[in-house]
N, C-alpha and C positions, 0 to 999 in steps of 0.2 A: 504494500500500500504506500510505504516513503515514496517509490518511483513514481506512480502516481501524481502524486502530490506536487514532486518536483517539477513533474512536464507540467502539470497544473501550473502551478506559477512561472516558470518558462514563459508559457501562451501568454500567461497576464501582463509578462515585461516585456514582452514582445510586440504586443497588440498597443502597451502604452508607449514605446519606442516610437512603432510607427506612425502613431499620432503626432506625436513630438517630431517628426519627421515629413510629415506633411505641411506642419506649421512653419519649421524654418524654409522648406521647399516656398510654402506660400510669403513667407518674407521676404524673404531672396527677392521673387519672381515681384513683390511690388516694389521692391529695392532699385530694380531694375528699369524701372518708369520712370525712375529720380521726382519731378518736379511733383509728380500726382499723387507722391506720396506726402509731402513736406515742400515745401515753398523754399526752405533755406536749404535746399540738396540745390545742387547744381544740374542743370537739365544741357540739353544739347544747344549748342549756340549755334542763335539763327542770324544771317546779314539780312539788316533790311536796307532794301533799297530805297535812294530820296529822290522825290519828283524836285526839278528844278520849278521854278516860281512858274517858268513859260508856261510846264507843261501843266501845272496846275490850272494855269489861266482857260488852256486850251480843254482840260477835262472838265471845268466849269462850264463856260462858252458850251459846249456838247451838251453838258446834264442839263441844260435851262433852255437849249433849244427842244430837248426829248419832251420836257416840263411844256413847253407852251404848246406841241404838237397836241400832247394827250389833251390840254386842257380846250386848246380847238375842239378834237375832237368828241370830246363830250357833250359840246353844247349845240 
């Protein structure tokens, strides 16, 4: 009956391992996201690009003529 007893607990340190085991796997794995997990981890660094003033002017100019088409066209 010891033998028993012993694979009995065996299973129970085993079965609580692999919990414990899951959970770092699952830490890791959001470890890995950096920014999604914690704001002050360092995430992947992105370039962004700057519109000069022109091409601003010119993406205005565009969005406000799109603006008075639709508003023609509703009325």
């Amino acid at each position: 009956m010891a033998f028993n007893d012993v694979i009995r607990g065996l299973k129970k340190t085993e079965q609580h391992l692999v919990k414990q085991l899951e959970g770092v796997r699952g830490a890791i794995a959001s470890l890995s996201f950096g920014s999604a997990v914690s704001p002050s981890m360092p995430g992947p660094v992105r370039k962004r690009r700057r519109l000069s003033a022109k091409a601003r002017a010119a993406i205005s100019r565009a969005q406000k003529l799109r603006w008075a088409k639709q508003r023609a066209a509703k009325k």
